[in-house]
C-alpha positions as CSV (number, residue, x, y, z in Angstrom):
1,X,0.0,0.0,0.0
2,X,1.4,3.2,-0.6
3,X,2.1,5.3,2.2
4,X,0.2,8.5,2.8
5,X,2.8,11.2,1.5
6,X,0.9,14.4,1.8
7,X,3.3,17.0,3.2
8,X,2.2,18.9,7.2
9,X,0.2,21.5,6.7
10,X,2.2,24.8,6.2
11,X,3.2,26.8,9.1
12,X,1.2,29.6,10.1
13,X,1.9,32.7,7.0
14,X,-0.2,35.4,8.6
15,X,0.7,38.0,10.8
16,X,3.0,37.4,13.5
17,X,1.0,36.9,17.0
18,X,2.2,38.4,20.1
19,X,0.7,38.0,23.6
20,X,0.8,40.8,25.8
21,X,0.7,40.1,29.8
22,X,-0.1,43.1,32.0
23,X,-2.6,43.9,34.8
24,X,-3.4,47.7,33.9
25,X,-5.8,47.6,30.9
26,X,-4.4,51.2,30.6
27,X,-0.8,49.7,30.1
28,X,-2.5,47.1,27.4
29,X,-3.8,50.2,25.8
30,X,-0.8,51.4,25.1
31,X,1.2,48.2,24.0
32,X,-1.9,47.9,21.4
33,X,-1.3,51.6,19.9
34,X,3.0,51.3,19.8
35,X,2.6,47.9,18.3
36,X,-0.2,48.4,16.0
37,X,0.4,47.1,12.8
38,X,-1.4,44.9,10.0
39,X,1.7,42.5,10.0
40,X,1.0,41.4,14.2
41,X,-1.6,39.8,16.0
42,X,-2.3,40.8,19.9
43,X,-3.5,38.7,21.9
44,X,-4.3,40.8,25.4
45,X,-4.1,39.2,28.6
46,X,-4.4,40.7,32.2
47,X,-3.2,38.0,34.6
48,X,-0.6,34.7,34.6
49,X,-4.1,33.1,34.5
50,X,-5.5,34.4,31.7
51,X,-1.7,34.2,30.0
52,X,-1.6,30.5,30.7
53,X,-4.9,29.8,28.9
54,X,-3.9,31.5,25.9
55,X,-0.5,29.7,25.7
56,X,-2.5,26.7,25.8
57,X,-5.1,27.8,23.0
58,X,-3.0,29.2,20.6
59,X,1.4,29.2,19.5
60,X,2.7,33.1,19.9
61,X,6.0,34.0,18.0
62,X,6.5,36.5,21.3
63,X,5.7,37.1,25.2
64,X,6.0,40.5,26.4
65,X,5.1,40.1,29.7
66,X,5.0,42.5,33.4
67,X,6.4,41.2,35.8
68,X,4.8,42.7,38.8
69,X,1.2,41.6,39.0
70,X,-0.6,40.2,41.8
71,X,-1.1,36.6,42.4
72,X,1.4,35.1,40.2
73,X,4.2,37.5,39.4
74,X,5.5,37.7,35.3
75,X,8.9,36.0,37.1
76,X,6.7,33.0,38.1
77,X,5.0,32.9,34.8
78,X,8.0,32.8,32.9
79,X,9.5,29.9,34.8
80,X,6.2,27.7,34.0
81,X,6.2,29.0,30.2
82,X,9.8,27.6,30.2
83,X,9.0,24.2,31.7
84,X,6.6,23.4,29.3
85,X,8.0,21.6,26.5
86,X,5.0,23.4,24.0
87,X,6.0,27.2,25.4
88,X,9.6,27.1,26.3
89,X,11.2,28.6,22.6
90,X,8.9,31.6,23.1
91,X,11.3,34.4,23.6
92,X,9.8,37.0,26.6
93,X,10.6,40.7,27.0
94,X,9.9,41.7,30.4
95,X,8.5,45.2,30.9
96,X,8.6,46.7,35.0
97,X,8.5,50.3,36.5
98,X,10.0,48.9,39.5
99,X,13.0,45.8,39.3
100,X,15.7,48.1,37.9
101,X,18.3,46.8,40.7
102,X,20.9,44.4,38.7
103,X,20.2,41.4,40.5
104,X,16.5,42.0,39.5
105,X,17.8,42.0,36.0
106,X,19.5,39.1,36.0
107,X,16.7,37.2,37.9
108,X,14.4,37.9,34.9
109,X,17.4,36.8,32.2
110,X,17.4,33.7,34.9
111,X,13.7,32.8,34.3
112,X,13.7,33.0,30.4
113,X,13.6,36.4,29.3
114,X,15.6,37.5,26.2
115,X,15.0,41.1,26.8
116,X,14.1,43.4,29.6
117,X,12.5,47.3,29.2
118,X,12.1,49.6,31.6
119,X,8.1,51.6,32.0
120,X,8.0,53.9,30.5
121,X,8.5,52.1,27.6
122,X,10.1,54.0,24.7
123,X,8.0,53.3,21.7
124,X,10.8,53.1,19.1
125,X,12.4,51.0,20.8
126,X,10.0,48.6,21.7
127,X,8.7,48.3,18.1
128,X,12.0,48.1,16.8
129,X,12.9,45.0,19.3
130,X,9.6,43.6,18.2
131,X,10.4,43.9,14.8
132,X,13.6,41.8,15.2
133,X,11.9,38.7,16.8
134,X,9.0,39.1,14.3
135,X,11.1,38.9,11.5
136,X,13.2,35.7,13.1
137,X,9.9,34.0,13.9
138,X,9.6,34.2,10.0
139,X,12.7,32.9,9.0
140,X,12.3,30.2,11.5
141,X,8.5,29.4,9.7
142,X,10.2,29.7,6.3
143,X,13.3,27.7,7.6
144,X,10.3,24.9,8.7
145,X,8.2,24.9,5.7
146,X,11.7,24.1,3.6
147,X,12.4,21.1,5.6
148,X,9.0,19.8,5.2
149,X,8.9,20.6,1.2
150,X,12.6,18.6,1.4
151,X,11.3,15.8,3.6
152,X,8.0,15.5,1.6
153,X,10.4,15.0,-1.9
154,X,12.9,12.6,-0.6
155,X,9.7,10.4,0.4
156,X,8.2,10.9,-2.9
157,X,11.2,9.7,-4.3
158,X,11.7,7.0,-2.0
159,X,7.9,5.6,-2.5
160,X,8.4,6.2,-6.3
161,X,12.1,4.2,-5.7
162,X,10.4,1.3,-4.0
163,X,6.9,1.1,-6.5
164,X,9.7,0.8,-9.9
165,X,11.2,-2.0,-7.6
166,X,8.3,-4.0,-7.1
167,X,6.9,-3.6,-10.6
168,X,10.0,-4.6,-11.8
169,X,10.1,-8.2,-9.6
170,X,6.5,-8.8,-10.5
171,X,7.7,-8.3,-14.5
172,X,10.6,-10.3,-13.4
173,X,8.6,-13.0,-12.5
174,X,6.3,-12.9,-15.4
175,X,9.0,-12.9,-17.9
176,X,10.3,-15.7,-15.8
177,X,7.5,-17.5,-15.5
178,X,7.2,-17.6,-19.9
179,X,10.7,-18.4,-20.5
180,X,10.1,-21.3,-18.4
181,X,6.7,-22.4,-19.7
182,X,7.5,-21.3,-23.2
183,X,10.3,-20.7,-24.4
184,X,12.2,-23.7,-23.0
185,X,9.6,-26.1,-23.9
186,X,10.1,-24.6,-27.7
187,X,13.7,-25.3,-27.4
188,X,13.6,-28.9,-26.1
189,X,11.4,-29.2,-28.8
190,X,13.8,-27.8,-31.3
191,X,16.4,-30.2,-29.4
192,X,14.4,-33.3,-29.8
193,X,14.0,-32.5,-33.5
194,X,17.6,-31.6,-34.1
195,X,18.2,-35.5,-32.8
196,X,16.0,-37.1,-34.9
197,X,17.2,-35.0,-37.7
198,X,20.9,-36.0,-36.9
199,X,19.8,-40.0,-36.4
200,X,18.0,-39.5,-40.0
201,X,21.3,-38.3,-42.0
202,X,23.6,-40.9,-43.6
203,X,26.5,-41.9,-41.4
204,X,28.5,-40.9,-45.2
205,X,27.0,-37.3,-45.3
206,X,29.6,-35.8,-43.0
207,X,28.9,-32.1,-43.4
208,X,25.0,-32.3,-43.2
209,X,25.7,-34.2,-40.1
210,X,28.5,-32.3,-38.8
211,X,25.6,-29.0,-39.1
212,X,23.1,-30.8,-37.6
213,X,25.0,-31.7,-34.7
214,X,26.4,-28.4,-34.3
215,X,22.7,-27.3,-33.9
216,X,22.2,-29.5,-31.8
217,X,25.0,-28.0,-29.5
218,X,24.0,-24.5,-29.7
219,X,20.2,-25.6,-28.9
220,X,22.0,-27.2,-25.7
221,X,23.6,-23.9,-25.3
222,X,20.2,-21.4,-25.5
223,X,18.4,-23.8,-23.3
224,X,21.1,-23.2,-20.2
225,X,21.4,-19.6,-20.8
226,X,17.4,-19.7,-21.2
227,X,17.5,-21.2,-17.2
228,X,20.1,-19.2,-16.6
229,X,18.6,-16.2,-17.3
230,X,15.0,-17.6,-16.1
231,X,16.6,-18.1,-12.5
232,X,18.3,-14.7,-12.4
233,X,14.7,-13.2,-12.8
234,X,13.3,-15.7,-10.3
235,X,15.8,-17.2,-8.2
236,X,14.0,-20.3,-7.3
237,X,16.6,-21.6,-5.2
238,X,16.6,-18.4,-2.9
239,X,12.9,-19.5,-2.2
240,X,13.5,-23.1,-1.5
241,X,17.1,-23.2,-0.1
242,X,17.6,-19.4,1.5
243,X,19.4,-16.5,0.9
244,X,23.3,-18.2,1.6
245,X,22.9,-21.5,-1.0
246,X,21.4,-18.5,-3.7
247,X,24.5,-16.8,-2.9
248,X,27.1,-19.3,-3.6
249,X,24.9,-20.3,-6.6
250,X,25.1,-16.6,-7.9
251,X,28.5,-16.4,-7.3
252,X,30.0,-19.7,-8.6
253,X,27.8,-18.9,-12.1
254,X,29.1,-15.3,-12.0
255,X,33.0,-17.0,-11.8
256,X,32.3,-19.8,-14.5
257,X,30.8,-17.1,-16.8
258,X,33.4,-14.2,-16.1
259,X,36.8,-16.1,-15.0
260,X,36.9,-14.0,-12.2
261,X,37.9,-15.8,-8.8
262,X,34.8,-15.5,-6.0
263,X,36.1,-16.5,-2.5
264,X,33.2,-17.1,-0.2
265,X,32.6,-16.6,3.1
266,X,29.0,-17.0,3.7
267,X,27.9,-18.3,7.1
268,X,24.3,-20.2,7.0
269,X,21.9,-18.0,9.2
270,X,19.9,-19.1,12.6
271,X,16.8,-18.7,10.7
272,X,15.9,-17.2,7.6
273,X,15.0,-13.9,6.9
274,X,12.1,-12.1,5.9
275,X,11.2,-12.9,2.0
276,X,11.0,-9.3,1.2
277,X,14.9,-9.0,3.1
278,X,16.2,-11.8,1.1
279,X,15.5,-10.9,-2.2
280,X,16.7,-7.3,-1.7
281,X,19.5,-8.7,-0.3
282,X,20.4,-11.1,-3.4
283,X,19.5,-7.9,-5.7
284,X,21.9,-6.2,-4.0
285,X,24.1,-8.9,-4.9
286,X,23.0,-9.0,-8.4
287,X,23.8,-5.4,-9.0
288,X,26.8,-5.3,-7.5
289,X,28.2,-8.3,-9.6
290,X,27.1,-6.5,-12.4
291,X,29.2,-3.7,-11.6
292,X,31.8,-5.9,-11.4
293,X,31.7,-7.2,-14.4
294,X,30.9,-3.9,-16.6
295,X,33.1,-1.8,-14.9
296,X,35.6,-3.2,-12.4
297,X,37.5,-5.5,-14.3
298,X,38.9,-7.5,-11.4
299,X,40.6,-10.6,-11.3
300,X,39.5,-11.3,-7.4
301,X,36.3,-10.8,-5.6
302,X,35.1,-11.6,-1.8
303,X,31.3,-12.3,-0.9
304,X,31.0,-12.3,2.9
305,X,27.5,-13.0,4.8
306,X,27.8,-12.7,8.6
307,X,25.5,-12.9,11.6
308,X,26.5,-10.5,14.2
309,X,23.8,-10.1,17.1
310,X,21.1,-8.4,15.9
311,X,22.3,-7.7,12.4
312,X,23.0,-9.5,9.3
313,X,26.1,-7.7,7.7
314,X,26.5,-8.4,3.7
315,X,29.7,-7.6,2.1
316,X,31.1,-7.7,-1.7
317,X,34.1,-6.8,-2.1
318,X,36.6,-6.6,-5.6
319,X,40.3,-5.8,-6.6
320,X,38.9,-3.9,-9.6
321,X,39.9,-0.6,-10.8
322,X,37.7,1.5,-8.6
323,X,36.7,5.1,-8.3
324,X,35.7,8.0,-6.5
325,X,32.6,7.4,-5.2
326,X,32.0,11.4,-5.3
327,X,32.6,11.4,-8.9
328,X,31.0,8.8,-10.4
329,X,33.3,7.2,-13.7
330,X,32.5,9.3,-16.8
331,X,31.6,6.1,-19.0
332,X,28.0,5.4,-18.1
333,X,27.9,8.1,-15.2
334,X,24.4,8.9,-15.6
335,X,23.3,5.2,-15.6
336,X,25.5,4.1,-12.7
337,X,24.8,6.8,-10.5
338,X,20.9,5.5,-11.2
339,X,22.3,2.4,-10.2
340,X,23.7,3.1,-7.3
341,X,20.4,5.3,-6.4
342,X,18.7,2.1,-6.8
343,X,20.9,0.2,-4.6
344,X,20.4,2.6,-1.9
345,X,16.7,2.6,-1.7
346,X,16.7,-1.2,-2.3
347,X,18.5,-1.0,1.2
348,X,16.5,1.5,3.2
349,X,13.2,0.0,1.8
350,X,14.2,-3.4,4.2
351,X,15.8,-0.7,6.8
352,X,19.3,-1.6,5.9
353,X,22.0,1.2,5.8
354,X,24.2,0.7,2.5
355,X,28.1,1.9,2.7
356,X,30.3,2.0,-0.3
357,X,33.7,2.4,0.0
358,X,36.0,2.5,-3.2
359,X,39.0,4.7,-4.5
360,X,40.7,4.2,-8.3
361,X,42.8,1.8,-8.7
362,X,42.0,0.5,-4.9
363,X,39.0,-1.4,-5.8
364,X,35.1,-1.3,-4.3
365,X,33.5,-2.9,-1.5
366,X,30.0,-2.8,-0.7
367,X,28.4,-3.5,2.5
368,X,25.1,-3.6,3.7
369,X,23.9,-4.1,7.7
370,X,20.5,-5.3,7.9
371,X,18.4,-5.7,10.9
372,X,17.6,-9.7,12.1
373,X,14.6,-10.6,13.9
374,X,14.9,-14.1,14.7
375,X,11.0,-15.9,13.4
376,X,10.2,-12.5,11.6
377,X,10.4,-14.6,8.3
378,X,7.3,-14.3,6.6
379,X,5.6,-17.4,5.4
């Protein structure tokens, strides 16, 4: 099923909101008429009381705050605000008419507060203070909103990654499934014919026999790379036997048809994986022997499968020719960094990590740590 990639909603775009905490309506009156502007939203509160509510009701880019009220001082409220998990980034200017001893300042810095003004409060002042958090509190929204748009593409591209991976497996296994019903029984068929052919040609007629025999070869010779190919689309011994016997199988075939030495070291696992872990696992394999072939020309390669406590760790490594994995080679670039793309998402899709480490001329080894959940297999 594909996940549910709508992005968050966007943060907040209208006008900055501000809560204002004082118990003189008179003084409220006059933080409305220095801060009044189309570009704010005030939110008026006369107690810690009626502060607290609001904080709870709505998000504010900004406290400014008295601090001597009855009941619960603008010190006390300042200390809860920055408790709460919710409230605690709020940035506070204090406003009094009477703390103006140092340690009185540096009590209110103590409990939170980024600034700290002095009643009478000088208008320009205070509006251009304001201004500066107003316009930080945007660049932290805009700063937010790019993170989602960024996290909201990689998972597009990741769902879109893992959908071409499974429509390619089930056309794998379609094209499988008809070079095995199909187009090997035409070929046997085309082998059995060749025979009688051969058996009907005069022992005498030596290069009329000599053909048909030849055909008879090269029929032998389509109907192994038919399997062949059939079992790299659908590796029926990775379903039957597990993910290690597939490996040596893959391997040995890759060093009969390349000439290139494998040396295994492939333990057998406690249990077996999950299905969906296991193939992704032997593609990963697949595309890396690839690689080796089209592009590494090594003589030597290592395939290692371990179980270390909670993780299976896969590991290919060759003596080929190498590269800088920041600079992909310049023959096929485009395609192989697609490749590698691929290989990457093939990992994270089963929650592996995938590491590549190569250099030129120093070869390339791939390794991939998977998690293992012992009877997590699915059926």
């Amino acid at each position: 099923m594909r996940p549910n990639l709508e992005p968050d909603p966007a943060p907040d775009a209208g006008p900055i909101k501000i809560l204002i905490v004082d118990d003189e309506p008179g003084n409220l009156v006059v933080l409305e008429t220095v801060l009044d502007d189309p570009g704010y939203r005030l939110v008026r509160a006369e107690s810690a009381e009626q502060a607290l509510l609001a904080l709870l009701a709505e998000d504010f880019a900004l406290l400014i705050l008295d601090i001597g009220m009855p009941g619960m001082s603008g010190l006390e409220l300042s200390r809860l605000i920055k408790r709460r998990k919710k409230t605690a980034a709020i940035p506070i200017i204090f406003l009094t008419a009477y703390y103006n001893e140092e340690e009185n300042v540096l009590e209110g810095y103590g409990t939170g507060a980024v600034d700290y003004l002095h009643k009478p409060v000088n208008a320009a002042i205070l509006r251009s203070k304001v201004a500066v958090f107003a316009e930080l509190h945007r660049a932290h929204l805009a700063l937010l909103a790019e993170v989602r748009r960024r996290r909201y593409a990689e998972a597009e591209l990741r769902a879109l990654t893992q959908r071409v991976v499974q429509l390619q497996e089930t056309e794998r296994g379609g094209l499988a499934l008809r070079l095995h019903d199909h187009i090997t029984q035409l070929v046997c068929a085309a082998q059995i014919r060749s025979q009688v052919l051969l058996e009907k040609l005069p022992a005498c007629d030596d290069g009329p026999k000599r053909d048909a025999l030849e055909l008879r070869e090269m029929l032998v010779e389509v109907a192994a790379e038919v399997e062949r190919v059939s079992q790299s689309l659908r590796p029926s011994i990775l379903e039957h036997l597990g993910l290690t016997a597939a490996l040596h199988a893959s391997g040995t075939e890759f060093a009969t048809r390349t000439g290139v030495a494998v040396e295994f070291d492939v333990v057998e696992l406690s249990e077996r994986l999950p299905v969906e872990v296991e193939l992704a696992l032997f593609r990963l394999v697949q595309d890396a022997l690839k690689n080796v072939e089209t592009h590494a020309h090594a003589r030597h390669l290592t395939m290692m499968l371990t179980q270390q406590g909670g993780f299976v760790r896969l590991k290919i490594k060759d003596d080929g020719s190498g590269f800088d994995p920041a600079e992909l080679p310049t023959e096929g670039k485009k395609l192989a960094g697609l490749g590698l793309l691929g290989m990457r998402e093939r990992a994270k899709h089963v929650n592996a990590t995938f590491k590549i480490t190569s250099a030129p001329r120093a070869g390339t080894e791939i390794e991939v740590l998977v998690p293992f959940a012992p009877g997590a297999a699915a059926e």
